[in-house]
C-alpha positions in Angstrom: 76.3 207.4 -14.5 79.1 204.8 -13.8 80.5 202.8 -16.8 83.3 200.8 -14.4 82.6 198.4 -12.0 85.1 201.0 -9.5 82.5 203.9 -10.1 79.1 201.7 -9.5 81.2 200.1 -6.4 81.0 196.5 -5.0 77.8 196.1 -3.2 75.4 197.9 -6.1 77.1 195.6 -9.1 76.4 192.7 -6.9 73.2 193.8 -6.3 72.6 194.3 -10.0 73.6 191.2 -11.4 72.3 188.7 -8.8 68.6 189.7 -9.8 69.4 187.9 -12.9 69.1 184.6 -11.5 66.3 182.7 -10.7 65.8 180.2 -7.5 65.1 176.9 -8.7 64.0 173.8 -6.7 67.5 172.8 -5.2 67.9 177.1 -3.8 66.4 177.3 -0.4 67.8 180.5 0.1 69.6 182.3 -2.1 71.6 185.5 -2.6 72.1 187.6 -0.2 72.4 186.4 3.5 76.2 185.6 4.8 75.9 181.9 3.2 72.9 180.4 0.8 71.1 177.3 1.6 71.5 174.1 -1.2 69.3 171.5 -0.7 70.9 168.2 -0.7 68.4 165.5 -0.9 70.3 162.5 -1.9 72.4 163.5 1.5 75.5 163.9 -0.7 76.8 166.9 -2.2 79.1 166.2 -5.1 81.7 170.2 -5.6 84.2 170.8 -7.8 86.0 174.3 -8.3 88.0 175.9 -11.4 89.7 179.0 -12.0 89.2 181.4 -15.3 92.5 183.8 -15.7 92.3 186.6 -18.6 95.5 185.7 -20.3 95.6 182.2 -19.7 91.9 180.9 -20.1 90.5 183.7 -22.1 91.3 187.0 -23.8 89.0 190.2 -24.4 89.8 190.5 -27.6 88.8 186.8 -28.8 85.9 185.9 -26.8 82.9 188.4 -25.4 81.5 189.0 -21.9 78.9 186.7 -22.7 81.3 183.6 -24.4 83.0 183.9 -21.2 80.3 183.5 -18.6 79.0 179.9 -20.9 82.3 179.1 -21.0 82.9 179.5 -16.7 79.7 177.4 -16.7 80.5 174.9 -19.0 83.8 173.6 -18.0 82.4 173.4 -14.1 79.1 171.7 -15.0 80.3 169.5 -17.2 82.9 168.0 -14.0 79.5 167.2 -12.2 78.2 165.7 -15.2 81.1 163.5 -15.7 80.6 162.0 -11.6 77.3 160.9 -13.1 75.9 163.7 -11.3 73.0 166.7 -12.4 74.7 169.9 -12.1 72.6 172.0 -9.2 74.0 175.1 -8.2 77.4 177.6 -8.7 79.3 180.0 -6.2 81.4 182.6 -8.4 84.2 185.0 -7.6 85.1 187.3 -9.5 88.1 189.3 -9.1 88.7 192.2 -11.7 90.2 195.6 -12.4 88.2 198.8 -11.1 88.3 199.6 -14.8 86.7 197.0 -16.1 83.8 198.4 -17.6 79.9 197.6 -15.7 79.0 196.7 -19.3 81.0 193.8 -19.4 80.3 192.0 -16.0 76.5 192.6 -16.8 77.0 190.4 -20.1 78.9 188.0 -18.3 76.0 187.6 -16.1 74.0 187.2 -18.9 76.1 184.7 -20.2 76.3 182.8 -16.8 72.3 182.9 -16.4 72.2 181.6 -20.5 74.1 178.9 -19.9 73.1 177.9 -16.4 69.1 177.5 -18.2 71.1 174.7 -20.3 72.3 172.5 -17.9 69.9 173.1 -15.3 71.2 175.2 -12.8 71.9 178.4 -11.0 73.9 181.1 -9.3 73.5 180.8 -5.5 76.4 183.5 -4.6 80.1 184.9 -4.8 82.4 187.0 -3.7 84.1 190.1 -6.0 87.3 192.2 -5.0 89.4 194.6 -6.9 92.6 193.0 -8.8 94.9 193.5 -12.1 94.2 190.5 -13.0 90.9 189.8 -14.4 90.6 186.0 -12.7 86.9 184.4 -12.3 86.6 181.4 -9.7 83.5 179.0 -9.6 83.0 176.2 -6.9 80.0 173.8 -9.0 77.8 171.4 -7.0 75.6 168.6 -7.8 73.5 165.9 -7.0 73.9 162.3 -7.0 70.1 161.1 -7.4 70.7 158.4 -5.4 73.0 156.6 -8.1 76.7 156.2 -7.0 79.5 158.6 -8.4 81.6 157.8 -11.6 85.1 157.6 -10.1 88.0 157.7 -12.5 89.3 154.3 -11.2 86.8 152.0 -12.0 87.9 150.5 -15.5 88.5 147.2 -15.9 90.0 145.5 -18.5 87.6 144.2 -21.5 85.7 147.6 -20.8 84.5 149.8 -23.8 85.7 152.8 -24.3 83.5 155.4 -25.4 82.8 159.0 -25.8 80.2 161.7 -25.9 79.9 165.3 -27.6 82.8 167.0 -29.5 85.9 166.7 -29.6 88.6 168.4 -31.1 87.1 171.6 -32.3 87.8 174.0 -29.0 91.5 172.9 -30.1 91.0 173.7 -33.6 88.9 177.1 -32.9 92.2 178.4 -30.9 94.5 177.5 -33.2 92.6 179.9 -35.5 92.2 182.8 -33.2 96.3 182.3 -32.6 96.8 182.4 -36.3 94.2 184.9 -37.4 92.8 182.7 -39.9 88.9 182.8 -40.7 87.7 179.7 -40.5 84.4 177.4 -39.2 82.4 178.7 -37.0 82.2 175.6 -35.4 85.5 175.6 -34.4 85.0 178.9 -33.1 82.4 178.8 -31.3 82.8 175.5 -29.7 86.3 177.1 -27.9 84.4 180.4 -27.1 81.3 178.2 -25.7 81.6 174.8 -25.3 78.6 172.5 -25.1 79.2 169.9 -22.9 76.4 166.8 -22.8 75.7 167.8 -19.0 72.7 165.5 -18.9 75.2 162.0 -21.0 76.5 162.2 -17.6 73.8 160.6 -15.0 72.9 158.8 -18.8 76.4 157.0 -18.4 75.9 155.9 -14.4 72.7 154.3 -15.4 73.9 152.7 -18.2 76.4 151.3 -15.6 80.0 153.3 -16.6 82.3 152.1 -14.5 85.0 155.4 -15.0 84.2 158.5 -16.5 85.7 161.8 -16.8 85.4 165.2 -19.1 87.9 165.7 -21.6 89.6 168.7 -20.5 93.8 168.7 -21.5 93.2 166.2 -24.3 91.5 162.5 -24.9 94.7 160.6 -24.3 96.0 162.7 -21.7 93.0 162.2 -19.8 92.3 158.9 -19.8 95.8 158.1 -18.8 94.0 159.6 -15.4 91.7 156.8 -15.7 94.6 153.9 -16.5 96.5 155.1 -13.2 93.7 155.4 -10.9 92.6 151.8 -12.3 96.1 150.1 -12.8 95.3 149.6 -16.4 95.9 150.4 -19.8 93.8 151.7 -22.9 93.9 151.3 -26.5 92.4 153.3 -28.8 91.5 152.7 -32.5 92.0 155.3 -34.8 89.7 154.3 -37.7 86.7 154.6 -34.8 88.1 158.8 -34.2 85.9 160.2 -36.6 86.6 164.0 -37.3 83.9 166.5 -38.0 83.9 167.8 -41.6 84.5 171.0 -39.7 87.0 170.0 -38.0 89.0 168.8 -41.5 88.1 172.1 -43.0 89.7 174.2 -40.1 93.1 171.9 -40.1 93.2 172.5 -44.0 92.8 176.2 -43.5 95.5 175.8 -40.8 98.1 174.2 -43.6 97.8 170.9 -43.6 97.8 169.3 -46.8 94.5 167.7 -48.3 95.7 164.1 -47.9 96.7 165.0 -44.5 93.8 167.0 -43.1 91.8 163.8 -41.9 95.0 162.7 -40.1 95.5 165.8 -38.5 91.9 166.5 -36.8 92.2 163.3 -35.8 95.7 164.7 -34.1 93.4 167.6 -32.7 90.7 165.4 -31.6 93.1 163.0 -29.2 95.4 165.8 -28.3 93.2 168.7 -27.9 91.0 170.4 -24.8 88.4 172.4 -24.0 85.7 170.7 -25.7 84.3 169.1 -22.5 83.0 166.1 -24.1 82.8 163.4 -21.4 84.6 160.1 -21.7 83.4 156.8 -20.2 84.3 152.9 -20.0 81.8 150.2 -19.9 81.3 147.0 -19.4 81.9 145.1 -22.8 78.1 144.3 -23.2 76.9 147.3 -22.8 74.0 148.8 -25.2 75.3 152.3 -25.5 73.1 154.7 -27.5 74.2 156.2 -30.9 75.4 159.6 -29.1 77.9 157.5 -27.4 81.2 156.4 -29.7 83.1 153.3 -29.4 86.5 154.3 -29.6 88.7 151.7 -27.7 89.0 149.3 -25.2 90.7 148.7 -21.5 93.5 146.3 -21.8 95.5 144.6 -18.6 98.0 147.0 -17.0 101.1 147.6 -18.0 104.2 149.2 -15.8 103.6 152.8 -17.1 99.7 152.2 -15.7 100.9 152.0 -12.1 103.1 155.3 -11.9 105.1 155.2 -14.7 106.3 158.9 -16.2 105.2 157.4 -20.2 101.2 157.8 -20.5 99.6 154.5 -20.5 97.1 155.4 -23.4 98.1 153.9 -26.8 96.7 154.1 -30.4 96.2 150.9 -32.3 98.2 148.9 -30.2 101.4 151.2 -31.0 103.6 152.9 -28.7 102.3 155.1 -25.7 101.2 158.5 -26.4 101.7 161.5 -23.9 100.1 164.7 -25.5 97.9 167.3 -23.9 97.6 170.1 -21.7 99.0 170.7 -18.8 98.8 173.7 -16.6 102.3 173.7 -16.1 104.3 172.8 -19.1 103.7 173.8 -22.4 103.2 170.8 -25.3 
């Protein structure tokens, strides 16, 4: 019997886990030739790809095989959704040590398949070599419908700005883990699986979004993507960030004092990632449905919208804000 993915061998774990997902009407052939075959029937193919690194993305010891196959899902899916797009198929690498036990990839799998049934779509192929590293890579594609994409440079100023599924609680769920501190399960379980509101996405193009993207490194930090790809400038209004009471709960646990708590989720909910929420302007008369939140507005541009290094994101008219993740530099 082999426990490790170097015992069973390449070609019999791939073998094992493809049978797990199904073909669904966009697969016109799947697994197991050189290439698959996507149908494309809007004639555009909308692809985005993402990276997973043990260490960096995830660790064993915090989140399962199974959290971790949603989670490679989730954050890929939820950049089709936020092009206005319906998430269609995945491609996934997976690059792992010999070690790592067969157990583990088959709940991944598992995982992957779960959260594929969520937002509609499946595995089509991959690729899978031997490294110390355990590193999972996943190219996402999508359909159009017909509609246009949401680019991020659309926004105009007078524009809504508004918001859709959590925010604030993948943040608040890490912070946790980091501190070994029992807390909401929420929190936890919204960084181990985020839920991202795949279908809000082609919601938003109808509704006529004119710039959209899914909060990844942090609220402010990603719509300054939006002010310099549209040469403008957004405000946001506090009182309209709303934290969830679990959210409050896991920053008091965290230390902050009870006057404080409501203050600081709302520092979590602006300056936090990984919740996948998407994010959207729209015209000011828009009639935006109750799942949507008004949080701010698109104001002219300032210098910092055009290329400047300060973030052109501000809160309550006060001064610019630059908070959030990057890759690269720790906040």
């Amino acid at each position: 019997m082999h426990n490790t993915i170097g015992g069973l061998g390449e070609f019999a774990l791939i073998t094992r886990v493809t049978g797990q997902f199904p073909v669904t009407d966009d697969v016109i052939l799947g697994p197991g030739d050189d290439a698959a075959v996507v149908a494309a029937p809007d004639g555009r193919t909308v692809a985005s790809t993402d990276l997973l690194v043990e260490g960096r993305h995830f660790r064993r010891e915090w989140s399962t095989a199974r959290d971790v196959g949603h989670r490679a899902v989730a954050q890929n899916f939820a950049d089709i959704a936020a092009m206005g797009a319906r998430p269609t198929v995945l491609l996934i690498g997976l690059a792992a040590p010999p070690d790592l036990p067969v157990a583990w990839a088959e709940d991944f799998t598992a995982g992957v398949r779960d959260e594929c049934a969520v937002a509609g779509g499946t595995v089509v192929g991959g690729d899978m070599v031997a490294s110390d590293t355990l590193t999972i890579a996943v190219t996402a594609l999508g359909d159009l419908q017909g509609r246009e994409p949401v680019l991020r440079g659309g926004a105009r100023p007078g524009d809504v700005v508004a918001y859709t599924g959590r925010l604030g609680l993948s943040a608040a769920g890490l912070a946790l883990l980091e501190k070994g501190v029992e807390g909401p399960d929420e929190c936890l379980s919204e960084h181990r699986r985020p839920s991202p509101p795949y279908t809000r996405g082609a919601e938003a193009a109808l509704l006529g979004a004119t710039a959209m993207l899914d909060v990844s490194d942090g609220l402010v930090q990603d719509l300054g993507h939006v002010c310099r790809a549209g040469g403008v400038r957004i405000d946001l209004e506090a009182e309209a960030l709303r934290p969830a009471p679990a959210l409050v709960e896991a920053v008091r646990l965290l230390g902050a004092a009870p006057e404080e708590a409501e203050e600081a989720a709302r520092g979590l909910m602006v300056a936090g990632g990984e919740d996948h929420a998407l994010v959207a302007t729209f015209p000011p008369d828009t009639v935006l449905p109750d799942h949507w939140y008004r949080v701010g507005i698109v104001t002219e541009a300032g210098d910092e919208s055009t290329g400047g290094k300060r973030n052109p994101v501000t809160i309550d008219g006060g001064a610019s804000v630059d908070t959030g993740w990057d890759h690269f530099r720790r906040n």
